[in-house]
C-alpha positions as CSV (number, residue, x, y, z in Angstrom):
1,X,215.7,100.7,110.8
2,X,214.0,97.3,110.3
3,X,215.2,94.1,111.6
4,X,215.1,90.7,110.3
5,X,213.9,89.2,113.5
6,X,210.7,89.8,115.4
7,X,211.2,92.0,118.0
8,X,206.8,92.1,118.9
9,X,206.4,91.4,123.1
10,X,203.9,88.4,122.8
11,X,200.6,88.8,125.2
12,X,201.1,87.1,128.4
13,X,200.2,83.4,129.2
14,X,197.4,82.9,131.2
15,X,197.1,80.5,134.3
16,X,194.0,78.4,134.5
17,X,193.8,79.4,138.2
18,X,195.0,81.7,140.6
19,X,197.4,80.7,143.1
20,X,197.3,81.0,146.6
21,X,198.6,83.2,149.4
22,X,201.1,80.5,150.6
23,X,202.2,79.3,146.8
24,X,202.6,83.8,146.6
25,X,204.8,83.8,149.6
26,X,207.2,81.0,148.4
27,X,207.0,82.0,144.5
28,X,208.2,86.4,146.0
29,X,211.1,84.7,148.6
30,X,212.3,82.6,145.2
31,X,212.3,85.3,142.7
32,X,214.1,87.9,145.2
33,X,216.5,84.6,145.8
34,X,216.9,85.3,142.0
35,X,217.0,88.8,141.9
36,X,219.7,89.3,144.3
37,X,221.9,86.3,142.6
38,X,221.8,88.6,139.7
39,X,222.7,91.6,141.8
40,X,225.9,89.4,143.1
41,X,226.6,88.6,139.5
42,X,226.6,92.2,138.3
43,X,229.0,92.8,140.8
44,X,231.2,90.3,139.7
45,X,230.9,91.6,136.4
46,X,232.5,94.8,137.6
47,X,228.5,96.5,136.9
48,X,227.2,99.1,139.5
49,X,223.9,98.1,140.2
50,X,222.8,101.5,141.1
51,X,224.1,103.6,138.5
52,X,225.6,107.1,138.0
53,X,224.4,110.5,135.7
54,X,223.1,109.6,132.7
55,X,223.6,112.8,130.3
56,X,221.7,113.4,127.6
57,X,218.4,111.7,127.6
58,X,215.2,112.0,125.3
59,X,212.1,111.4,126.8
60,X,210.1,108.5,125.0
61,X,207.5,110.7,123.5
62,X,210.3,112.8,121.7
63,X,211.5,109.8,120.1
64,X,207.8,108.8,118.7
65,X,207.4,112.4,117.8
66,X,210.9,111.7,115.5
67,X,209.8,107.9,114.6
68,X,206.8,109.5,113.0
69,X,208.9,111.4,110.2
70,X,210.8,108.9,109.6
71,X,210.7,105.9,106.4
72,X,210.1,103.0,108.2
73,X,212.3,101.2,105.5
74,X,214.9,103.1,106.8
75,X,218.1,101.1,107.7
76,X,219.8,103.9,109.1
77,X,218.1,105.9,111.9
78,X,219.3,108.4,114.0
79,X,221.2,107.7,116.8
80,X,219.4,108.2,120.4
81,X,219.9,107.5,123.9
82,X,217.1,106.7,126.0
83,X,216.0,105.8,129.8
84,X,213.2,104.4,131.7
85,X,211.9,101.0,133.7
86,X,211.7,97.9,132.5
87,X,208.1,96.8,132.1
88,X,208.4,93.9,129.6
89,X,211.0,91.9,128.9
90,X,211.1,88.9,126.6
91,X,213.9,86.5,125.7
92,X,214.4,85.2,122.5
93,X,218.0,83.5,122.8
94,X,220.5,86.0,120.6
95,X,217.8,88.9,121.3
96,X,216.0,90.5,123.9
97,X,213.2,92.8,124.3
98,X,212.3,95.0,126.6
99,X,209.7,98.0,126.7
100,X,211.2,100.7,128.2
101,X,208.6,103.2,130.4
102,X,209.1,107.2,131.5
103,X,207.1,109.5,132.3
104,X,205.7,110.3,128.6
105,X,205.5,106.9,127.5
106,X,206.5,103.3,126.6
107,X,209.0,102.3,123.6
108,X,210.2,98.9,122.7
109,X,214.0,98.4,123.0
110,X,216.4,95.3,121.0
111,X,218.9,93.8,122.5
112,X,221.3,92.0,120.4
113,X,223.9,89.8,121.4
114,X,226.0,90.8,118.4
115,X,225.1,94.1,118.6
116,X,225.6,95.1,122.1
117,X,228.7,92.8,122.2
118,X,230.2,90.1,124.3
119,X,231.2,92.4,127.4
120,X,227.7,93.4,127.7
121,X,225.8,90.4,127.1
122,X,226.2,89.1,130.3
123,X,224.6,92.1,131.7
124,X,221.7,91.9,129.5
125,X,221.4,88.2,131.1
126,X,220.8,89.8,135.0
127,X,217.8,92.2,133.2
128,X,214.3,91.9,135.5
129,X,211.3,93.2,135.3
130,X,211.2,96.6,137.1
131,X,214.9,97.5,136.5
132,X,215.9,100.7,135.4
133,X,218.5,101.1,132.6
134,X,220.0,103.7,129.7
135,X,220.4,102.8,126.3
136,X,222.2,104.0,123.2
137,X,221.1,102.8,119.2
138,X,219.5,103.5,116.6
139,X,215.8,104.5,116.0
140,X,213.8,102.5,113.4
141,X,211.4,100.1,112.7
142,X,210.8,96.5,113.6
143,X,209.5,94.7,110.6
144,X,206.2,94.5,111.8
145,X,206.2,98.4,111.9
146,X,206.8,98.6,116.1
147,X,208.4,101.8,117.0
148,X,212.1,100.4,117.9
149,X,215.2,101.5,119.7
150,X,217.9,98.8,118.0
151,X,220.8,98.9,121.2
152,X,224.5,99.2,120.7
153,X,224.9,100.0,124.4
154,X,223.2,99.4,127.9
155,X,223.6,100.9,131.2
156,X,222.4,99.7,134.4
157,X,221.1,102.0,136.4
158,X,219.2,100.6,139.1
159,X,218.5,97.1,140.4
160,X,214.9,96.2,141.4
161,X,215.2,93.9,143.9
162,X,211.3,93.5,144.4
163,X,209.1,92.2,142.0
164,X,206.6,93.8,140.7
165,X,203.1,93.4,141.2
166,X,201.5,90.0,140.1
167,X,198.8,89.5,137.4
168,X,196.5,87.8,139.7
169,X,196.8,90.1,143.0
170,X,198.7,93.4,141.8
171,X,197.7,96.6,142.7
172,X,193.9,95.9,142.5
173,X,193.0,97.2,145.9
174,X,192.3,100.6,146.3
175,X,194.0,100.6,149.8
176,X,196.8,99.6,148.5
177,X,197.0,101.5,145.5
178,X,197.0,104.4,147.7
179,X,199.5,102.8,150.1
180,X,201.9,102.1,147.4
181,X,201.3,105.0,145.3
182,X,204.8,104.7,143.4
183,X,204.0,101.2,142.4
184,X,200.2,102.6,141.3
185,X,202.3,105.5,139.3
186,X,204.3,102.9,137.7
187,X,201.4,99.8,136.5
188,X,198.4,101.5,137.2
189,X,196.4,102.4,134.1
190,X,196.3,106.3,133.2
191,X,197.5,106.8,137.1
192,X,200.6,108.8,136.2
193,X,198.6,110.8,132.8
194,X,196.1,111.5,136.3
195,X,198.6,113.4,138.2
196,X,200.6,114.7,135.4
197,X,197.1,116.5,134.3
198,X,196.9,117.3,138.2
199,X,200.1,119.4,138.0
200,X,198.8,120.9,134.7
201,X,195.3,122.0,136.5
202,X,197.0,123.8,139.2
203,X,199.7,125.3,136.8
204,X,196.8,126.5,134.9
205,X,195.0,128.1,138.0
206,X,198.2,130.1,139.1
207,X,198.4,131.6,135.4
208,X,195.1,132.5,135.3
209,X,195.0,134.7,138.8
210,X,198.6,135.8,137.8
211,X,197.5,137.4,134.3
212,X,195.1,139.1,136.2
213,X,197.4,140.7,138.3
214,X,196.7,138.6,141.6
215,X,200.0,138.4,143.5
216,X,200.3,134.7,145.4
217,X,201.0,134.7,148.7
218,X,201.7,132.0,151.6
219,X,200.4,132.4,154.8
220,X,200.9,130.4,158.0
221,X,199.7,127.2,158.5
222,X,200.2,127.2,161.6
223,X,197.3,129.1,164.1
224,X,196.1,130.2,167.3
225,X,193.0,130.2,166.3
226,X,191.1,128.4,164.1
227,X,188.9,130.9,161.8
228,X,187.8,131.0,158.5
229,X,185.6,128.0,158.7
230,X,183.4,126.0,160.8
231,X,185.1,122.7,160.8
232,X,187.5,120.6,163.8
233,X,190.8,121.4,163.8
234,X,193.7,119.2,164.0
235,X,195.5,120.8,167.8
236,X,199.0,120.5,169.2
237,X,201.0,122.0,171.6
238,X,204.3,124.2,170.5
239,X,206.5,124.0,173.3
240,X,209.1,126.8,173.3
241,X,206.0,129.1,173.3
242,X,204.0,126.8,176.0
243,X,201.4,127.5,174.0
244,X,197.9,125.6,172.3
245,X,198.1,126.0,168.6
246,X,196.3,124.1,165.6
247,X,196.7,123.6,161.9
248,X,194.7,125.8,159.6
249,X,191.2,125.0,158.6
250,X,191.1,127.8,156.1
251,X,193.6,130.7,154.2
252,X,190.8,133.5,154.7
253,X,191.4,135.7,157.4
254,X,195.3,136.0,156.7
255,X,194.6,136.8,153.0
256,X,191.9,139.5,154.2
257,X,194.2,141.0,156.3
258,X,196.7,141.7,153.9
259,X,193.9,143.2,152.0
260,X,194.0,145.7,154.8
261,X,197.3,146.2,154.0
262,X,197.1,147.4,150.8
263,X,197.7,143.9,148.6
264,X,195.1,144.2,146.6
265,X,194.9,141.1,144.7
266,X,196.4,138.0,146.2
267,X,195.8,134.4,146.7
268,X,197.3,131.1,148.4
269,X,197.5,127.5,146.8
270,X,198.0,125.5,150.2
271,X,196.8,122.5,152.1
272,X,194.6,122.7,155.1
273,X,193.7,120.1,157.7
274,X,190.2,119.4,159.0
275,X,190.1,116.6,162.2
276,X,186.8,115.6,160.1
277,X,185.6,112.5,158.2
278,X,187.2,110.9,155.3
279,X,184.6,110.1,152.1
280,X,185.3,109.7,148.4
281,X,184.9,113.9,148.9
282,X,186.8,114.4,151.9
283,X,190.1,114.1,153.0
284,X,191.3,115.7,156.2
285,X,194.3,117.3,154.6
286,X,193.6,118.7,150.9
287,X,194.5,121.6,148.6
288,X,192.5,125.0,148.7
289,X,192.7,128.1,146.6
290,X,191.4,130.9,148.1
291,X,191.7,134.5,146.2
292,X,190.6,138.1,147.1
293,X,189.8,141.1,144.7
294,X,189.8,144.7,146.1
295,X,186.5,146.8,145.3
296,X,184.7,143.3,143.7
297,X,182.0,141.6,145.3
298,X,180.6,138.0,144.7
299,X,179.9,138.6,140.8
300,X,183.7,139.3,140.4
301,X,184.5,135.9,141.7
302,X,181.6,134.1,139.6
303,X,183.8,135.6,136.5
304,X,187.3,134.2,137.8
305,X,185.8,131.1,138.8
306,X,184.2,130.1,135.3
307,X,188.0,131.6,133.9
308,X,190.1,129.4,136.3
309,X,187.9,126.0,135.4
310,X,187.8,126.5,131.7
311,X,191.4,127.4,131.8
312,X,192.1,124.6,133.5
313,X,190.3,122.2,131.7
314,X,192.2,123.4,128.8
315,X,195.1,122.7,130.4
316,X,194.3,119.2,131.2
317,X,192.7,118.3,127.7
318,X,189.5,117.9,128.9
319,X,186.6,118.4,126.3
320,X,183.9,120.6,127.4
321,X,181.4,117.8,127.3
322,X,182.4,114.3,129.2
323,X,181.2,112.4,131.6
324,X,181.6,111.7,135.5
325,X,180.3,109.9,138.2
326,X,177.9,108.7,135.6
327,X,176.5,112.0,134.6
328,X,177.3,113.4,131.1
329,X,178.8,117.0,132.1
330,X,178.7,120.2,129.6
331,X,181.7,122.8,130.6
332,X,180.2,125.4,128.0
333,X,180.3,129.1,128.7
334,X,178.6,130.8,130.7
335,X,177.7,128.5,133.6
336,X,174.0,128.6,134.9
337,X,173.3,131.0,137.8
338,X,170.2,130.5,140.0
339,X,168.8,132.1,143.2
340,X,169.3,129.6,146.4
341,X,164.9,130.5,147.1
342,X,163.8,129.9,143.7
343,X,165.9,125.9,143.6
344,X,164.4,125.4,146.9
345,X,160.8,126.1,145.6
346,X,161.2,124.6,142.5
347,X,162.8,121.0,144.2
348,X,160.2,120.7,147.3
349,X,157.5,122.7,146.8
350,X,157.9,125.0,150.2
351,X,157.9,128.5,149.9
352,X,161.3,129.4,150.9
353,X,160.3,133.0,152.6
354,X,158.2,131.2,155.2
355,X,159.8,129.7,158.2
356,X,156.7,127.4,158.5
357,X,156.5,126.1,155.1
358,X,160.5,125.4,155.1
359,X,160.0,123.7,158.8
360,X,157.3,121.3,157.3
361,X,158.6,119.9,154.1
362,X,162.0,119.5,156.5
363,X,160.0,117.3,158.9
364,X,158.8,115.2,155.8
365,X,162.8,114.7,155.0
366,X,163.3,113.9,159.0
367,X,165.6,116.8,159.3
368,X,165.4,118.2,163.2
369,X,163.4,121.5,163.0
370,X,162.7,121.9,167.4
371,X,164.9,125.3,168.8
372,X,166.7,125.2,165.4
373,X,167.4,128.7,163.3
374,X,165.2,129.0,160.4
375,X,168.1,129.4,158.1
376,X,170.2,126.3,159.4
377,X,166.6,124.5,158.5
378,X,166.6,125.3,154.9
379,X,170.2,124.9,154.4
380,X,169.8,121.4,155.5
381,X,166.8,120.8,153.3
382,X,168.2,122.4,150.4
383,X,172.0,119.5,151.1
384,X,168.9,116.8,151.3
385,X,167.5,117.5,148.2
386,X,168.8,120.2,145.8
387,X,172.1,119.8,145.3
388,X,171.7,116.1,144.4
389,X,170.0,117.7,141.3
390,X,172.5,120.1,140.3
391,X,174.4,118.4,137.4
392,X,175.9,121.0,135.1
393,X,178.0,123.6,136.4
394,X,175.5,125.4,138.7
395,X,176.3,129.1,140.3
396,X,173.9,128.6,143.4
397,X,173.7,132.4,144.5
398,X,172.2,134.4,147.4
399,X,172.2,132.4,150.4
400,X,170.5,132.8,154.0
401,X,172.2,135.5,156.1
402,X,171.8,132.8,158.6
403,X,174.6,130.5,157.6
404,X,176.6,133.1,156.1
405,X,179.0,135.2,159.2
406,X,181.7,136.5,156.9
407,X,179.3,137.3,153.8
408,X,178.1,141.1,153.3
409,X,174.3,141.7,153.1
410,X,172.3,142.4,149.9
411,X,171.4,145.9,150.4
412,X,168.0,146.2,149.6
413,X,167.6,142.9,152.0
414,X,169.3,141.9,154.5
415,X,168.3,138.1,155.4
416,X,170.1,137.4,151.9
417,X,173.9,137.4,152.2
418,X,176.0,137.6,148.4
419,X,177.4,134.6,148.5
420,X,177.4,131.7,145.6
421,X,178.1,127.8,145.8
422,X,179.4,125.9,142.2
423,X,177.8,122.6,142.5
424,X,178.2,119.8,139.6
425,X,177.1,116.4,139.8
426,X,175.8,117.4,143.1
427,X,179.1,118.3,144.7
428,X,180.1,121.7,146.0
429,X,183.6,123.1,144.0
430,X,183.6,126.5,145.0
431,X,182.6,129.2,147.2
432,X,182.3,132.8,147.2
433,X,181.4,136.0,149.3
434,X,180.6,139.7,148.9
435,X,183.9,140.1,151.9
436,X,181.9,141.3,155.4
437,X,184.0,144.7,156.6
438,X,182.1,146.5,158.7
439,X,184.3,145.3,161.6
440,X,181.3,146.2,164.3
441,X,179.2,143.7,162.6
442,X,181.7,141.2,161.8
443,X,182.4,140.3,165.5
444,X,178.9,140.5,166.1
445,X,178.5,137.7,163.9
446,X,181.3,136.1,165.1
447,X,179.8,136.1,168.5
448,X,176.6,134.7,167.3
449,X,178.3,131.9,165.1
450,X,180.5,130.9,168.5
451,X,178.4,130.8,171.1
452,X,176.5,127.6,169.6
453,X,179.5,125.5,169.0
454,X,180.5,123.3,171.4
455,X,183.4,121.8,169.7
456,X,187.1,121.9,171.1
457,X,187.8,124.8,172.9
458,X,189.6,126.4,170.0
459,X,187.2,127.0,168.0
460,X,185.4,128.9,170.5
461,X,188.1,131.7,170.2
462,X,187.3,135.4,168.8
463,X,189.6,136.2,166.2
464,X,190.4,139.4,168.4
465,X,193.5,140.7,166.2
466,X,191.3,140.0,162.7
467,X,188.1,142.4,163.8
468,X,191.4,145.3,164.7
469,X,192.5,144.9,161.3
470,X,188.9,145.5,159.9
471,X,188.6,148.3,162.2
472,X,191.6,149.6,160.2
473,X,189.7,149.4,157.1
474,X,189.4,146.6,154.7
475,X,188.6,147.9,151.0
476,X,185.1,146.2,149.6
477,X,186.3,142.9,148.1
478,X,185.1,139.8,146.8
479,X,186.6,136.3,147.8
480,X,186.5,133.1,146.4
481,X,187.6,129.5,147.7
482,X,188.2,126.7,145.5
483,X,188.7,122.8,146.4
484,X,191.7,122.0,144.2
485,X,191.4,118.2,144.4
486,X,187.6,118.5,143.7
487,X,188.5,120.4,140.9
488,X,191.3,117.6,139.2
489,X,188.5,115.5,140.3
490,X,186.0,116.7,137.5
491,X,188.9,117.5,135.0
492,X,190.4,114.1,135.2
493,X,186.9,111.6,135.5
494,X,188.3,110.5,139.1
495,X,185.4,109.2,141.0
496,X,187.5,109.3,144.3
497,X,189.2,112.4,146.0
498,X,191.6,110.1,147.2
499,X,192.3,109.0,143.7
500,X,194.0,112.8,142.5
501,X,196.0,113.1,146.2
502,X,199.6,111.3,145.9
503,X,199.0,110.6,149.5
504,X,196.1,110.6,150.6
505,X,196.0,109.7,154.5
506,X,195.8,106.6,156.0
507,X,195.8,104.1,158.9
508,X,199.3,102.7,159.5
509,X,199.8,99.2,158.1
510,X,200.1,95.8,160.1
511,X,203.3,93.9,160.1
């Protein structure tokens, strides 16, 4: 449906220079002045400012997927009714113009004077930036070939009473983008396509543990002991029980013992809280998948873990070669797998089944080697200087016994446990054991593991009720962790963890 005027948003003006923090303050109080004089006048106008249901609405995207078939000489489109937040607006006298935003996309919108008619006009008159409104027309064509909606009818359906964010000092700050995350959803570039591919990812991961029969479960997040993990737990007090309790730090020993008990297959999809750092890979509450498989071991989970990441990347569009964090990154089939020993050898030289050799190139890094367990030595050598390396999707497999309490044994050695690390561009994605179930051992390791830690006094708990259900019998099993927002991370080019969490913590704000 063409139209005789042009209905183009023109780029913005430019301002030789920026203004300042007081000429910001006086400019917001004057446009909310102006803002809420329009809200008084839409009142007047007998206008809800806030809107009702709104039946019936395509989604932008639908209506370019129907633009595309049509003639754009067309004077007659179809009639549709559409929905979304203003995010341009130009006047032009007898027209306006406004781009219209949802969740799938933008779409330019006319409003004519004539066409919407003189009880509507003056509503079109108290439009601002930000607002959200319906609209009824016709689908067509502006005559430079713009995809148009060409109004008969508008609907107010919410007032923005703040104005947006300014071209000068908007949403520039990553602080504040994370503060304001519904502002950074709404003017950020590609931040909404981010966590719409975020939802995909995770959709993806539940179908592919699903079609393979795993059953999803939820356990508690709530402990008395923290297990599963070596890490600081966030602790509280739950006072109709008068008791100490903490937030999880892992899923694992709950999903184990329902291995006991006969579920065979399951996995969680929850958050967990750590009382640790925050980094660009760490935030101290973040989504973990953790899964389980009755009678597999740690090659089982190497299988389901290249499954769930291709899947996924599928699922977010992400081509199997892109880059990230400045590193060009090939997804293909089959992933690399190599021994933990022979990376070590190969990146420093030392010959990785000599305590001695591993101490000395560790005391060329500075890494403390004095009353130190050989195997905490070379795990710390190998963070300092092999996983830096590991670019392409790496399976990092057989690990030190040392550093590895819940991992079964390689049976024809013992100081190797079955256990793999995913690394790419140097950062660990996933984790994986042979499952420990000889119960006897188990708390043996779990006295070993506790009686060095010196953290709060919850972690210096044995897991008591978890070695009784071992004792009961746990099936052989391999188990797999996953860190979900690692993982949207990689699929989505985000250089920040705290860039793929809606919300990720932070300090409360100043006044």
């Amino acid at each position: 449906m063409a139209s005789s005027e042009t209905p183009d948003n023109p780029a913005p003006s430019t301002s030789p220079e920026a203004p300042t923090a007081a000429d910001r303050g006086s400019t917001a109080a004057a446009l909310e002045a102006a803002r809420r004089e329009k809200l008084a006048k839409l009142g007047e106008l007998g206008v809800d400012p806030w809107g009702h249901r709104f039946d019936n609405v395509q989604s932008m995207a639908e209506l370019r997927a129907e633009a595309e078939g049509m003639d754009p000489a067309d004077q007659e489109g179809p009639t549709v009714r559409v929905a979304g937040r203003i995010l341009l607006l130009r006047n032009a006298g007898r027209l306006v113009f406004l781009t219209l935003a949802d969740r799938s996309g933008r779409i330019q919108v006319m409003l004519g004077k004539k066409q919407v008619g003189p009880e509507v006009w003056p509503v079109v008159g108290c439009l601002d930036l930000g607002d959200i409104v319906g609209v009824d027309g016709r689908l067509g064509y502006s005559n430079s070939g713009e995809i148009t909606v060409f109004a008969s009818s508008l609907t107010f359906l919410t007032k923005s009473i703040e104005t947006p964010p300014d071209k000068y000092h908007g949403l520039v700050d990553a602080e504040l983008r994370q503060r304001m995350r519904y502002l950074d959803l709404i003017h950020g570039d590609g931040v909404l396509e981010r966590f719409t591919a975020r939802i995909r990812i995770i959709e993806a991961v539940r179908r592919t543990l699903t079609d393979r029969r795993y059953l999803e479960v939820e356990g508690p997040t709530l402990h008395t002991i923290a297990g599963g993990a070596a890490a600081r737990p966030f602790a509280t007090h739950h006072n109709a029980l008068d008791m100490p309790i903490v937030m999880r730090i892992a899923l694992e020993l709950h999903l184990k013992r329902l291995l006991v008990g006969g579920m065979e297959r399951v996995f969680e999809l929850g958050r967990v809280y750590r009382n640790e750092g925050i980094s660009t890979r760490h935030n101290p509450e973040f989504t973990m998948l953790e899964a389980y498989e009755a009678y597999g071991n740690y090659e089982t989970m190497m299988d389901l873990t290249e499954a769930i990441i291709l899947n996924a990347a599928e699922a977010a569009g992400t081509p199997t070669q892109h880059a990230w964090m400045g590193k060009e990154i090939d997804l293909s089939a089959p992933f690399r797998r190599a021994r933990y020993d022979d990376l070590l050898a190969e990146v420093t030289g030392c010959d990785p089944a000599d305590p001695a050799s591993v101490a000395a190139a560790a005391a060329t890094r500075e890494i403390e080697t004095a009353g130190r367990h050989p195997d905490v030595i070379k795990s710390e050598l190998f963070e300092a200087t092999v996983e830096e390396k590991l670019i392409n999707p790496t399976f990092v497999i057989d690990y030190p016994a040392g550093v590895c309490p819940l991992t079964k044994r390689k049976r024809d050695n013992p100081a190797i446990a079955e256990r793999f690390e995913l690394y790419v561009c140097g950062m660990e994605l996933a984790n994986a054991y042979t499952e420990l179930n000889d119960p006897d051992l188990q708390e043996e390791l779990f006295r070993t593991q506790l009686a060095g830690l010196d953290d709060d006094e919850s972690m210096a708990r044995m897991d008591h009720d978890f070695i009784k259900a071992l004792r009961h019998g746990m099936p052989p099993a391999g188990g797999l962790g996953i860190g979900i927002d690692r993982l949207v991370m990689l699929l989505t080019g985000a250089s920040s963890i705290r860039d793929v969490i809606l919300f990720p913590i932070q300090r409360p704000q100043a006044e």
